[in-house]
N, C-alpha and C positions, 0 to 999 in steps of 0.2 A: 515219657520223653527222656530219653537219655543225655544231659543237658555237659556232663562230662563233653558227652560226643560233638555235639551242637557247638560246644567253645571252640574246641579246637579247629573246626573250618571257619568261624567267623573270624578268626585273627588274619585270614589272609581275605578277607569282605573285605573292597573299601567305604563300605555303609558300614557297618558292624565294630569294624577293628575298633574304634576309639568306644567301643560301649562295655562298661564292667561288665562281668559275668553276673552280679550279684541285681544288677538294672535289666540284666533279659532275664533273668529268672524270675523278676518281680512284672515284667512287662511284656510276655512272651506274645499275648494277643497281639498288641498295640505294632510289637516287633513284625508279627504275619502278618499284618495290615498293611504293614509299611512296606515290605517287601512283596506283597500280592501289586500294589498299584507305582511302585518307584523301582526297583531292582530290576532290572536289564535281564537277569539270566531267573532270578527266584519266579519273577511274574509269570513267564512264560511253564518253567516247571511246576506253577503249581497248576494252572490255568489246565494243564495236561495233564494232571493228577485230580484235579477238581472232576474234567471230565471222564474219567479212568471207572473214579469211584460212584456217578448216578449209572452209569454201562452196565451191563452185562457182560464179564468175559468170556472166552471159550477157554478150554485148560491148553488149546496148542498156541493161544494169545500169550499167556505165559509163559511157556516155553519160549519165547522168542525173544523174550526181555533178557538182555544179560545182566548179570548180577556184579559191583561194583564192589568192593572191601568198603566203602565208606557207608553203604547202603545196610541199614538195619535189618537183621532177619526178620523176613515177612514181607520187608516194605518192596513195593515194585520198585522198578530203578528205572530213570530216566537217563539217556544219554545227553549229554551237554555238553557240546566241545571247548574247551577255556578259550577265552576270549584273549584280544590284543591286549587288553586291560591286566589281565592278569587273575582275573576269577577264577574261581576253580568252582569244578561242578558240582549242580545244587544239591541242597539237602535237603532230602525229600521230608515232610512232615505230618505228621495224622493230620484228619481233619478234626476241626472244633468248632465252636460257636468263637466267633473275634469279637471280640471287645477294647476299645481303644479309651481307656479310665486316662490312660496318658501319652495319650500321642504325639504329643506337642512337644511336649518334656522329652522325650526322646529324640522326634526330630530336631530338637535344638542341641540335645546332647550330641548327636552323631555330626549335623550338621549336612550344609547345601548336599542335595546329591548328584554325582558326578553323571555327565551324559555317556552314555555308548551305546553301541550298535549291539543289535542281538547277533549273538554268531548259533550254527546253525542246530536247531534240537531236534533229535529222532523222539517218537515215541514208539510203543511198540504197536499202534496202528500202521506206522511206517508215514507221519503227516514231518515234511520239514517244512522250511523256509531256506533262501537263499542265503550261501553261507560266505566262509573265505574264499577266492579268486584264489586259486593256488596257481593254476597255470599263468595266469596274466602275472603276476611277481615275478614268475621264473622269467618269462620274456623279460620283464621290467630291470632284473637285475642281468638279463645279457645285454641287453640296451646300452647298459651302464660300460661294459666291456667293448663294446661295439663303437661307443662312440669317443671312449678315450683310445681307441686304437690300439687295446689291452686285447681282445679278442686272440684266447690261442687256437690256429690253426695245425691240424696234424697232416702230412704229406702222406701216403701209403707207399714207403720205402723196403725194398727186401733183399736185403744185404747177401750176395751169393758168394759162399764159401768159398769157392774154386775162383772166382774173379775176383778179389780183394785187389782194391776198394772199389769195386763196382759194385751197384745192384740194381734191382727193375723196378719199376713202376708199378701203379695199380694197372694200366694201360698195357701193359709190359717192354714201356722204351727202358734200356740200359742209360745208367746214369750213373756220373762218379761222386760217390760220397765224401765231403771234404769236414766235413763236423760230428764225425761219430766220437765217442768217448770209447770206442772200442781201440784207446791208442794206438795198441802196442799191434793188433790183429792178432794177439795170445786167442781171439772165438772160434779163427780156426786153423791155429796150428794143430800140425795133425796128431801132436803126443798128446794134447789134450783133448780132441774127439776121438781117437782112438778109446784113450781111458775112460771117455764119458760111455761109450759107445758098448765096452766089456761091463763098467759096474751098470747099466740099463740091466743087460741080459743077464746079470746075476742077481741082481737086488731089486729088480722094476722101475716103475717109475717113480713113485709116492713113497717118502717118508714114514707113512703111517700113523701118524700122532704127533704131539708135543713133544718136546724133548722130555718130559718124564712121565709121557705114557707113551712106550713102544716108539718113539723117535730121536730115538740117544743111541747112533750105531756108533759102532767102532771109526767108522768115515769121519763122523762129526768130531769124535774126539783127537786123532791124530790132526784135524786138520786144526784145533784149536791150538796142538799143541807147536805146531807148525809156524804158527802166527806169534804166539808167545815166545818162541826162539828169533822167528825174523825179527821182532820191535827189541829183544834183551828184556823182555816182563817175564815176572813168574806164571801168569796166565793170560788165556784169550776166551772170547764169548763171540759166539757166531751166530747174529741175527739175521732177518728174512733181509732185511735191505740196510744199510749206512743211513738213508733218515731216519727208519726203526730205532737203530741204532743205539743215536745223537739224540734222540726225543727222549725215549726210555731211559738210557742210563743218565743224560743233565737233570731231566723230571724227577727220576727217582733219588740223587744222588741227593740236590740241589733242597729236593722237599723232605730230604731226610737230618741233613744238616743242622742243629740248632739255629737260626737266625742267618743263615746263606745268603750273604750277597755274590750276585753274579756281573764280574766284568765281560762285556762282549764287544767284540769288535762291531761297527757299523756296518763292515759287508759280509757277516756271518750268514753262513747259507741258511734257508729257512727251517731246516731241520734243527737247528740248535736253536731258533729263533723259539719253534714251537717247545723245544724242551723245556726253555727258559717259560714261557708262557705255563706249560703243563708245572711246572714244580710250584709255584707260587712264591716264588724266593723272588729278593728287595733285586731290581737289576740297575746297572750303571754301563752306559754304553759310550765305547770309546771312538776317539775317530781315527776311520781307518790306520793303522800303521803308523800310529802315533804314540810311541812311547811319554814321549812328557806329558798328553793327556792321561793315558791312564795312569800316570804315578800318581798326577795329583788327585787323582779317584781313587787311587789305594788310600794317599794319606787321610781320604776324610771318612776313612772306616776304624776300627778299631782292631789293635793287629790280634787281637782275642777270637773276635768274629772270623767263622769261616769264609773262606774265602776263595773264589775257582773262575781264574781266568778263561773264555772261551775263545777260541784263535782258529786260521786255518794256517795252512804252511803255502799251498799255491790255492789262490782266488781262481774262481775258474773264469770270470766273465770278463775279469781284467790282465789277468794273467799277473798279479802282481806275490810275492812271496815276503809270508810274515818273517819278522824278526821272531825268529823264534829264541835263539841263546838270549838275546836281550829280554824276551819276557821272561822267561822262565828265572832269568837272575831277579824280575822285578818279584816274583812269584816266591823266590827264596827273603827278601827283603822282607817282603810285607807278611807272612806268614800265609801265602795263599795256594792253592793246587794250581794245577795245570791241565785245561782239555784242548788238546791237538790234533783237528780233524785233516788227514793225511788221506784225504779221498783222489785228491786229482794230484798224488803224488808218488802215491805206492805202486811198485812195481817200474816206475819209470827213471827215479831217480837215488843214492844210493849204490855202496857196493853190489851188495845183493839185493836190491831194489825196495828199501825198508820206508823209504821216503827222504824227505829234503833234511829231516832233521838227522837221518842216517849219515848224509852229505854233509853236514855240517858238524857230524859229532856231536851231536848233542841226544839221543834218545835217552840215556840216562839219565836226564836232566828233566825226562815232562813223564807226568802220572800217570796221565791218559792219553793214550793214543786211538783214535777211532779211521778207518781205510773200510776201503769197497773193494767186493770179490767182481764187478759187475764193471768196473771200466780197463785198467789197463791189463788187468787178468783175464779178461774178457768170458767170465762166466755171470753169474747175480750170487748175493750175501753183500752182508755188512757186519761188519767185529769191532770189537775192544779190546785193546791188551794194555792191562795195567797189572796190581799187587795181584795177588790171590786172595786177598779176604774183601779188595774194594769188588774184585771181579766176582769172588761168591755174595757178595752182598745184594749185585745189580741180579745175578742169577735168581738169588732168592727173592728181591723188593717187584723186580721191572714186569710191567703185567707185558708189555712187547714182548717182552722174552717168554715169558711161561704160560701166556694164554694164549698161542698161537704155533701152528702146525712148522716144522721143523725144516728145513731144505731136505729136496731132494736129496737122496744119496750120489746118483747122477752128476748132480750139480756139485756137492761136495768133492768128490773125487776130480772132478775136471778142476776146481778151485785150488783141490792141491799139488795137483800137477802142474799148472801151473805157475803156482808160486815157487816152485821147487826147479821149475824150468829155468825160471827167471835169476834164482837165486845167483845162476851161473855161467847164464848167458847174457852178453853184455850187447851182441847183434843188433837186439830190438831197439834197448836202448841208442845208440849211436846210430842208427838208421832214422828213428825218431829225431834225436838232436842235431843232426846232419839238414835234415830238410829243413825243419823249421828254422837255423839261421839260414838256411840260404831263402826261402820265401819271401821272410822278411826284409835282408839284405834287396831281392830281386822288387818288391813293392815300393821299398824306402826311394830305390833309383825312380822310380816310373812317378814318384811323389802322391800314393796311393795310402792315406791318411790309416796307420796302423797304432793302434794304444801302446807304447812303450812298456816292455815288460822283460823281466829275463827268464821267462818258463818258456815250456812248449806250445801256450797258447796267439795266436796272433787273431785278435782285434779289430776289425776293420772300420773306424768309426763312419757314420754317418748322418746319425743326429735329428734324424725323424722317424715315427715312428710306422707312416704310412709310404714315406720312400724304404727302408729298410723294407719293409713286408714284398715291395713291387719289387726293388731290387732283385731278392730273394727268387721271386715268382719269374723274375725273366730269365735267371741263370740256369733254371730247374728248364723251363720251356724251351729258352731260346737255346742253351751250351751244353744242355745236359749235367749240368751240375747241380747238385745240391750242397748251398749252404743256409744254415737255418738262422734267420733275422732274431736277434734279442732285444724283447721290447722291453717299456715298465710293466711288472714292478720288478724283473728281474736287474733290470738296472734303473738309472735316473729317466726323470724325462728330459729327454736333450742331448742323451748320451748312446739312443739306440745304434747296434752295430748289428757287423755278421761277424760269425765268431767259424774262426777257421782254426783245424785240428791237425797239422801235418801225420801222417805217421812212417813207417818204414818202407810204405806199400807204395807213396805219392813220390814218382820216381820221377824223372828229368818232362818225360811226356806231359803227365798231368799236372806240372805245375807249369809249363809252358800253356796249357791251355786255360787254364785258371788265370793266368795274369793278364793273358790277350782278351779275356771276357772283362775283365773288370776295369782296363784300359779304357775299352770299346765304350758299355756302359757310363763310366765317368764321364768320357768325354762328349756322347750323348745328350746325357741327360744334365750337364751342365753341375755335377756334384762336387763339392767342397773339398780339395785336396789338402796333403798337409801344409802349403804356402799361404791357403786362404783361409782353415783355421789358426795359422799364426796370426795372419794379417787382423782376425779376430779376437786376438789375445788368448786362444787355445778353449781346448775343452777335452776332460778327461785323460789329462795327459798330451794329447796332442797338441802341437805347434809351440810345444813352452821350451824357452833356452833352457840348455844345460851345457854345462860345463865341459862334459863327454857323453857320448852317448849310453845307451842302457846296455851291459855287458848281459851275456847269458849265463845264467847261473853252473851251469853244467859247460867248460869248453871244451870243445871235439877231443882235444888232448889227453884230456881227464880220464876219457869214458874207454874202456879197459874190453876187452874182448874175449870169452870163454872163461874168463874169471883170474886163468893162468897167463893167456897171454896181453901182452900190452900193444899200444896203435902202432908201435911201431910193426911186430908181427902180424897185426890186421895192414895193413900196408903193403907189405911182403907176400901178405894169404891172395891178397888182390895181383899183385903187380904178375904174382908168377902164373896165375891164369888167362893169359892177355891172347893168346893165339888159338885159334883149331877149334873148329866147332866140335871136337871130343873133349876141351876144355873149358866151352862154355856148358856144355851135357856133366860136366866134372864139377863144376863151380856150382850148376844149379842145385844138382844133388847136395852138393858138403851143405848148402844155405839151406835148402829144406831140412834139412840134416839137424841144423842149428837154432831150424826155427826162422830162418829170415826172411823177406820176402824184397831183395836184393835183384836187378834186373842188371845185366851186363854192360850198360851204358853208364853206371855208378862209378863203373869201376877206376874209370878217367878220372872224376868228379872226386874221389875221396882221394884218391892220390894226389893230387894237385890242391887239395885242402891241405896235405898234411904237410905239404913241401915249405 
């Protein structure tokens, strides 16, 4: 008996663990005894070794047995699945004559023994017993989903390139999409399927490997280096997606840190939630957008201790924007870093579209910056641009990064085109921030209860979780619209909404039909408007006084047009196209041209904006 071996599984017995080594070495019989007629998992494996051994086998009986590392050479192996309990499986034992000189003594030593259920043993006759319900759990746990109204549904929507923002159905009715993160419609402008479309037919489809086996093309590297000039970093890192991202580089960053605490805002999207989780570093969690809370969470650390604020710049559910100059000065205070997840912001806001803190002046001001190739750029990746040795650190630590197949080239090359498009064109931009205040503005009148924000998200609150879903389900049915309900846990319970995404595409027509639906519907079904969540004392921002209303971060004025020229010559570019259908054929051109996706009825509409 190799009793080295025998120790080492019985520390995880809950019969065994409290028993010396030097008391089963003196009592091994009493010990078999004990576990032939009390041990949940031993009884049963000996009982099938008991019978193994008066048998005769055949040698292809053998062969059928799989062999286990914990299992002695020679000895058969029993399979035993670990139990809820937490057993692990038995340890097979010669057979002997038992003698129990002290059984007593032992059972008093280990003490009462604990009841559980057998979970299920193969032998290599192939005899079981009834084991874990694996499928009744799964049901058991959508149950759970189903009946807090958490249950996510996916619609089968298919976004047609040529009809932006339209697409069909699984059915095949045409429907307008009003909640894609595809903002800007950069999926398909046509400089960048064009370029997707030449690097397919020269490089294929597939990557080929990791990025350092045979998936480190020239594509990846320009386009990292692309992203390191948009943020002002010395490098960038290009992962498969923005959660990858924000998991990988907080987990590794966070667990590499001597003693890392991590500050995280309350409505940090779950990606950074998981990183924090993945690093094992102390966490302190602030509320939302609340400077004075996190100061007094800096103060109660030590300014020695590392330390790495996590933040985003626009919330996507709320549409609400961090303070970002003000953290980052708490971040220089206290001696702590800075992570700036700039996902529902790059591309759409900024000179050349670097994000809010680009707008704001401040990129030199935060460490990390983390964005998505996959919303306003409208291809898929996710990146980091910070130092160059924090960036080769997460390259060499982050198993996201290195143990997983590298983007498409395809996809690279549309990502950089993209962002290169964007650098210079301000069109998308200002067709984006055009609609979205007038939406808003057009819902605020009709008193159709919208979360106060100054992004490009508008909010539609409605505060259940099972009208939100029907809502949804009648707009897609009845108007052809799709907007997608957000339930817990992406938001509170109490605070379900539909989250509406203007972009450059949702011209004067489609948002005239989107307002006369949800009109319709309110008055219907009798739903809560912004008068009667005041009347309520508010929720989530709605119906609460202020002083003034909530300005847009970004105003029309601001937002600048081919990079060279300003609103006043977008102004001019419009006014002098007004006549001759050879000038609307003129107009439409220069906008594909530009990238826009600008319909001739605008043209009224932004003039009279700017007047």
């Amino acid at each position: 008996m190799d009793f080295a071996k025998v120790s080492s599984y019985v520390r995880s017995c809950p019969f065994l663990a409290k028993t010396p080594v030097t008391t089963m070495r003196n009592n091994l019989p009493a010990i078999k005894s004990l576990a032939a007629t009390r041990c949940p998992v031993m009884s049963v494996a000996m009982s099938v070794q008991s019978a193994r051994s008066i048998s005769t086998s055949s040698p292809h009986q053998h062969a059928a047995v799989a062999s286990h590392d914990h299992v002695a050479k020679g000895q058969p192996a029993i399979h035993v699945k670990k139990s809820h309990h937490g057993v692990d499986p038995a340890i097979v034992m010669p057979q002997q004559t038992v003698r129990q000189p002290q059984l007593d003594k032992v059972l008093h030593k280990v003490g009462p023994v604990q009841s559980a259920k057998h979970e299920e043993v193969h032998s290599a006759a192939g005899h079981s017993s009834k084991g874990f319900d694996y499928e009744s759990f799964y049901t058991e746990e959508l149950e759970k989903k189903h009946k807090d109204k958490s249950y996510r549904y996916f619609n089968n929507i298919n976004r047609l390139a040529q009809a932006f923002p339209t697409a069909h159905t699984g059915n095949g009715d045409h429907v307008t999409v009003w909640c894609s993160n595809d903002y800007l419609g950069m999926s398909k402008q046509p400089l960048v399927v064009d370029t997707m479309k030449m690097t397919l037919d020269k490089y294929g489809a597939g990557a080929g490997g990791t990025r350092n086996i045979a998936g480190n093309a020239q594509l990846h590297l320009s386009l990292e280096r692309e992203l390191a000039s948009l943020h002002g970093k010395d490098n960038a890192l290009v992962f498969s997606s923005c959660f990858v991202a924000n998991d990988a580089t907080i987990s590794t960053l966070a667990g590499k840190l001597p003693g890392c605490v991590i500050f995280s805002d309350s409505s940090n999207h779950a990606s950074m939630i998981q990183g924090i989780r993945h690093s094992g570093a102390a966490k302190k969690i602030f509320r939302h957008n609340d400077l004075a809370h996190l100061e007094s969470l800096l103060q109660e650390v030590d300014i020695n201790t590392p330390k790495l604020i996590a933040f985003e710049s626009v919330y996507s559910m709320c549409g609400s924007i961090g303070p970002i100059k003000e953290i980052a000065a708490l971040a220089r205070k206290y001696n702590a870093i800075t992570f700036l997840d700039e996902v529902h912001a790059v591309g759409m806001y900024g000179q050349t579209g670097a994000g809010v803190a680009e707008h704001l002046d401040v990129m030199s001001e935060i460490d990390i910056i983390t964005g998505t190739l996959g919303k306003a750029y409208g291809v898929v990746g996710g990146y980091i641009a910070a130092s160059a040795k924090l960036v080769d650190m997460i390259r060499s630590y982050a198993p996201g990064f290195i143990f997983t197949t590298s983007l498409p080239p395809t996809i690279v090359a549309g990502a950089l085109a993209s962002i290169q498009h964007l650098k210079v064109s301000q069109v998308e931009r200002f067709g984006q921030q055009f609609h979205t205040a007038q939406l808003k503005n057009v819902l605020a009148d009709v008193n159709i209860p919208v979360v106060p924000n100054p992004s490009h998200i508008v909010p539609v609150l409605i505060g259940d979780a099972e009208t939100a879903k029907s809502v949804s389900d009648e707009l897609l049915s009845r108007y052809k619209i799709y907007v997608q309900s957000i339930n817990y846990p992406t938001v509170s319970k109490g605070e379900e909404r539909l989250r509406i995404t203007p972009t450059p595409g949702h011209t004067e027509a489609y948002m005239d039909r989107l307002v006369s639906a949800l009109c319709t519907i309110w008055k219907e079904r009798g739903l809560r408007t912004e008068k009667d969540w005041e009347a309520e004392g508010g929720r989530a921002g709605v119906g609460i006084a202020r002083d003034e209303p909530v300005k847009q971060l970004v105003p029309l004025e601001g937002v600048q047009f081919g990079g060279a020229r300003g609103y006043d010559e977008l102004r001019s570019f419009y006014e002098g196209l007004e006549s001759g259908a050879a000038a609307v054929a003129d107009r439409n051109a220069a906008m594909e041209a530009a990238g826009g996706f600008f319909q001739p009825s605008l043209t009224d509409r932004m003039v009279s904006a700017s007047a």
